[in-house]
N, C-alpha and C positions, 0 to 999 in steps of 0.2 A: 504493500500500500504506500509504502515511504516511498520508494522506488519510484512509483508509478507519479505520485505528486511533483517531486524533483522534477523528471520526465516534463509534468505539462509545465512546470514554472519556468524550464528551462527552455522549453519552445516559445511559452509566450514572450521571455526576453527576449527570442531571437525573432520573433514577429515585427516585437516595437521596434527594436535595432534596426530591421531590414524598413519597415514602416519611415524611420525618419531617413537612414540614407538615401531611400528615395526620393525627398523631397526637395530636389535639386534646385537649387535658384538658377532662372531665367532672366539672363539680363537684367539683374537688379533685382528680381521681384521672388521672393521668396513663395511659394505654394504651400499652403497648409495640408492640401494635397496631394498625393501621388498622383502627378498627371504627365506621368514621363511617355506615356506611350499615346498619351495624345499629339504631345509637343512632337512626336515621330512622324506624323502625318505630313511633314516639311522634305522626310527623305522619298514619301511617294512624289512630291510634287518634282525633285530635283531627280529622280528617276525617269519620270516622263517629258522632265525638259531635255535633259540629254540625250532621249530617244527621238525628240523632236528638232536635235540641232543637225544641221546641215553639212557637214564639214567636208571629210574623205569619201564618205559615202554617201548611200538616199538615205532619206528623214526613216526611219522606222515606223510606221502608222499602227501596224498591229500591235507592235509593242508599247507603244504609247496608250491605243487602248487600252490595251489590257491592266495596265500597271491602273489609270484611273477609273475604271469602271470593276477592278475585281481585290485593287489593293495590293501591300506587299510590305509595309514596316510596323505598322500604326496597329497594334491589338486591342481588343476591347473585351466585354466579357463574351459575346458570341461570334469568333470569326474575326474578320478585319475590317477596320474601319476604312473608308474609304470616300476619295474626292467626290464621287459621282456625287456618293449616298447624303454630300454637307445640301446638294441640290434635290434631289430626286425626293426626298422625305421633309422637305420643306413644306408642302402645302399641308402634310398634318402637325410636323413640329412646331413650327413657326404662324400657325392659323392666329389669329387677331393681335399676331406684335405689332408696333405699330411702323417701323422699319420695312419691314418683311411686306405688310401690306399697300406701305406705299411705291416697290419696288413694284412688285407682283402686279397693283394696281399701272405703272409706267409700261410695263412689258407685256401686258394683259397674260402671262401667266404663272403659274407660283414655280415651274421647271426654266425660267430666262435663263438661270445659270448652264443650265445643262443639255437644252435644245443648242443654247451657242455653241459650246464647246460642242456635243456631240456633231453637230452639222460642220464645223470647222474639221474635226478629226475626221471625216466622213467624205468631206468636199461633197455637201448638198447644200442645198439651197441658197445662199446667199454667196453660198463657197464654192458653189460649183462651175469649175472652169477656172479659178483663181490660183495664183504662184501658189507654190508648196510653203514658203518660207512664211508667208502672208496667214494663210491657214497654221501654220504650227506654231506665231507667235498668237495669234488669236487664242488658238486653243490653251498655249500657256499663260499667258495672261485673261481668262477668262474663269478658267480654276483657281489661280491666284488672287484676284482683285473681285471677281462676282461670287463665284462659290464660297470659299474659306473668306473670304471679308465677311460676310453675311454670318454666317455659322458663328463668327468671335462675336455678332453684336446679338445673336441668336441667346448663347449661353450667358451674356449678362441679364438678357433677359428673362431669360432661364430664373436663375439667380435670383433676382427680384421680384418673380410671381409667387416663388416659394416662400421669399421671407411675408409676404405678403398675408399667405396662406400662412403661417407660420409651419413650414417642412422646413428648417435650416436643420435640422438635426435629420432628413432622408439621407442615408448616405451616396444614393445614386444624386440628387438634387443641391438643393440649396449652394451654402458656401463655394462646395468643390464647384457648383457650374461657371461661379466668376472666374477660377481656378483656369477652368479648363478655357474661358476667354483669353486669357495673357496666353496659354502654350499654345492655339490658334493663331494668335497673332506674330508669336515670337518663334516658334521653329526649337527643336533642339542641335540645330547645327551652330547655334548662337552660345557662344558662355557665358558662363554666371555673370561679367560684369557689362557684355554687352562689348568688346571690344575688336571685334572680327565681324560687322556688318556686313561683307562682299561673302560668309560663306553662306549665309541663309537667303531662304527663297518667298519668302512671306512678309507678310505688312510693315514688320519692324526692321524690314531691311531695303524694301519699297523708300519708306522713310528715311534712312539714315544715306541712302545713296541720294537721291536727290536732295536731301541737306545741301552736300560739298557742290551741290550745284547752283545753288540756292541761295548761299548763305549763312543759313538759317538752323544752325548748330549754338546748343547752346552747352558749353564747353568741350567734350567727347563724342556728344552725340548730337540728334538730331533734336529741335524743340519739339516738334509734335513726339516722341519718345519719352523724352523727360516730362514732358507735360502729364503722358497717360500713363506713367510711371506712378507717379506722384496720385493721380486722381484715382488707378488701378489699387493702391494700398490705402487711401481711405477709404474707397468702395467695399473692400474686405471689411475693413474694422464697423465701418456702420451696420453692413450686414450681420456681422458678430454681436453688433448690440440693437439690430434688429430696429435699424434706426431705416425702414424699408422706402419711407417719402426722399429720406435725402442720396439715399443709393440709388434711386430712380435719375434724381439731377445729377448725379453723378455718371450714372449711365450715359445720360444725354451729351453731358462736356464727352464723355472720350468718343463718343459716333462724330461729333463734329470735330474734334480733331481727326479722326481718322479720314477726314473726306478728303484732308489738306492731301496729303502724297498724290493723293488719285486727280485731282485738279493739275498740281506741279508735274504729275507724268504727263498730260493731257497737253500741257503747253509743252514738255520740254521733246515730246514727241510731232508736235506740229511743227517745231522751228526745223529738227532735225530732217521730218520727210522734205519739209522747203529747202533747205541747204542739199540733201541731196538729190531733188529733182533740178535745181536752178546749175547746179553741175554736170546735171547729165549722167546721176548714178542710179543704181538701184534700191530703190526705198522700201523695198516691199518688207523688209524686216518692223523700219518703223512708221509704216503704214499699219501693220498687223498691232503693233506693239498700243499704238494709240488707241485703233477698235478697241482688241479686247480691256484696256483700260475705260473706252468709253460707256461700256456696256454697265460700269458698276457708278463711272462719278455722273452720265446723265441724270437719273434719280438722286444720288448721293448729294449734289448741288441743292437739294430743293433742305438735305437737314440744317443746309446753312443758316437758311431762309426760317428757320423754327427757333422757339424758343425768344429769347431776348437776342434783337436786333444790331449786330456790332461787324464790325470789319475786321474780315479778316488779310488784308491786304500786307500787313508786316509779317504775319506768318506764312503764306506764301511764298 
């Protein structure tokens, strides 16, 4: 019987142990969570971009679908998590957010994310007949910026209908859902201090490259970063105390930061295609590159437009 007690006392330290070291910091932002195999979702995305870059050989299309539409890093409890499914299961996850409905509402459907991409990886309809390169930056920046942008303001929202509800102690729901928003945004090819921006594939890296473009670095990193840094760990602590009105406005600042990258790609993709067509080169990379960016800041412009009325013209 002693034996056997030992035994479980001695698993469950090594439960909590394995419990905390998984709770990896992200770019600054500590998780109360284990949400390491969310933050993995970043090597499906940088797997189907590399199957989609053009170099020595043709673009890979099968492989490209396949990585997004069946997964390969990212585990969950049933199977693998996957790019498709941040779109495809939107119009039951995401039913009355008010993000979600106003996209869904712009594109008349709740699958925009994944009719584009899928028709881009496919060359239909709007794709059909269109360069390869043109289609393969659509399709990656269409998973990157409409699908997984969506899905991170998804799970704050998440988050906040439960405290609301008071579920913060669900252990699928509550807290961990703001959790699992920072490792959607931030990728685990990013380190704990955020110092290596060029290796990740996702929003917090959208960000911090167009910074140096920009300007608009505020010391290390990028402002829209530090900004949702800072708003991402009181958003935690209010939902800890179940403070649910003011994690809502919280919510709201970090979607309107987030729209800033996707605006500054928008320009810095239009100047680019102009420079290379007025030279006489081939722009189809960032022709592709601005679509599939346009597909998420079209709507994304209107959260500007919400809430209390101010300019955002110095953060741009």
């Amino acid at each position: 019987m002693a034996f056997t007690t030992h035994c479980l006392v001695a698993l469950t330290a090594f439960l909590l142990i394995s419990a905390i070291e998984a709770q990896t910091t992200l770019a600054g932002y500590t998780p109360d969570s284990d949400v390491d195999e969310h933050a993995k979702i970043d090597l499906d995305q940088k797997d189907m971009e590399e199957e989609l870059e053009e170099l020595t050989d043709k673009i890979d299309w099968d492989a490209a679908r396949k990585i997004y539409s069946e997964g390969e890093h990212s585990m969950k409890s049933e199977g693998l998590r996957t790019l498709q499914g941040f779109s495809t299961s939107a119009g039951d996850k995401m039913k009355n957010e008010p993000y979600f409905e106003l996209f869904k509402k712009f594109w008349r459907t709740p699958r925009y994310a994944d009719d584009f991409i899928t028709k881009a990886l496919n060359g239909l309809g709007d794709f059909s007949g269109t360069a390869d390169m043109l289609r393969a930056e659509c399709a990656n920046k269409g998973s990157q910026y409409q699908a997984t942008w969506m899905y991170v303001i998804h799970e704050m929202e998440d988050a906040i209908n439960d405290c609301f509800k008071g579920d913060l102690e669900d252990n699928d729901n509550g807290v961990k859902a703001w959790d699992e928003a920072w490792a959607f945004w931030v990728g685990s090819l990013i380190n704990e201090d955020g110092t290596n921006p060029t290796e990740g594939v996702l929003g917090w890296s959208l960000a911090e490259n167009l910074a140096k473009d920009y300007g608009t670095k505020d010391g290390d990193n990028a402002k829209v970063n530090v900004k949702m840094l800072a708003l991402f760990n009181s958003g935690k602590e209010q939902l800890e105390k179940e403070d649910c009105q003011d994690a809502l406005e919280t919510k709201n600042s970090i979607a309107r930061q987030m729209t800033i990258p996707l605006i500054q790609g928008i320009i810095r993709y239009v100047i680019q295609t102009k420079d290379k067509v007025e030279k006489g080169g081939d722009s189809d990379k960032e022709q592709g590159g601005g679509v599939g960016i346009f597909g998420c800041c079209a709507p994304a412009n209107q959260l500007l437009q919400q809430g209390r009325r101010r300019s955002h013209q110095e953060e741009l």
